[in-house]
C-alpha positions, 0 to 999 in steps of 0.5 A: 500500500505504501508504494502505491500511495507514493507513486500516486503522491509523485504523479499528482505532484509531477502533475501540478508542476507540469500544469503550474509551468504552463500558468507561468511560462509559455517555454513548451506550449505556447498555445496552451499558455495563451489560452490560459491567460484568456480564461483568467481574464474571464474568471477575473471578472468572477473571482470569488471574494469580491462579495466578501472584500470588494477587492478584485485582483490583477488577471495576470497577478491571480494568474500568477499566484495559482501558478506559483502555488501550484509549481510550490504544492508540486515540489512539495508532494514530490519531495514528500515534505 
């Protein structure tokens, strides 16, 4: 079982950095990182706390920030931290 749960922790951690790379950076698939950066411009308009702040962030700061947590979150899942 611990095996099993190990593989299955470094592929979703591979996973979140393959996808945080394509939030940041258009390196290997620049059609896919176009793309993106479109869909953020549309759920900016949507973001969740603005009810609660009043306060609606950049499409390509909030853009950025997943991409980061998702690159970090990666990291650690395969590192096993």
């Amino acid at each position: 079982m611990g095996l099993v749960l190990r593989f299955l922790t470094i592929t979703l951690g591979v996973l979140f950095v393959f996808l945080g790379h394509l939030h940041l950076t258009p390196q290997f698939f620049p059609d896919i990182h176009e793309q993106i950066k479109t869909e953020y411009g549309k759920f900016n308009k949507e973001f969740p706390l603005h009810r609660q702040t009043g306060w609606r962030p950049y499409a390509k700061n909030y853009r950025l920030a997943v991409g980061v947590a998702q690159l970090v979150s990666g990291i650690f899942l395969i590192l096993g931290k």
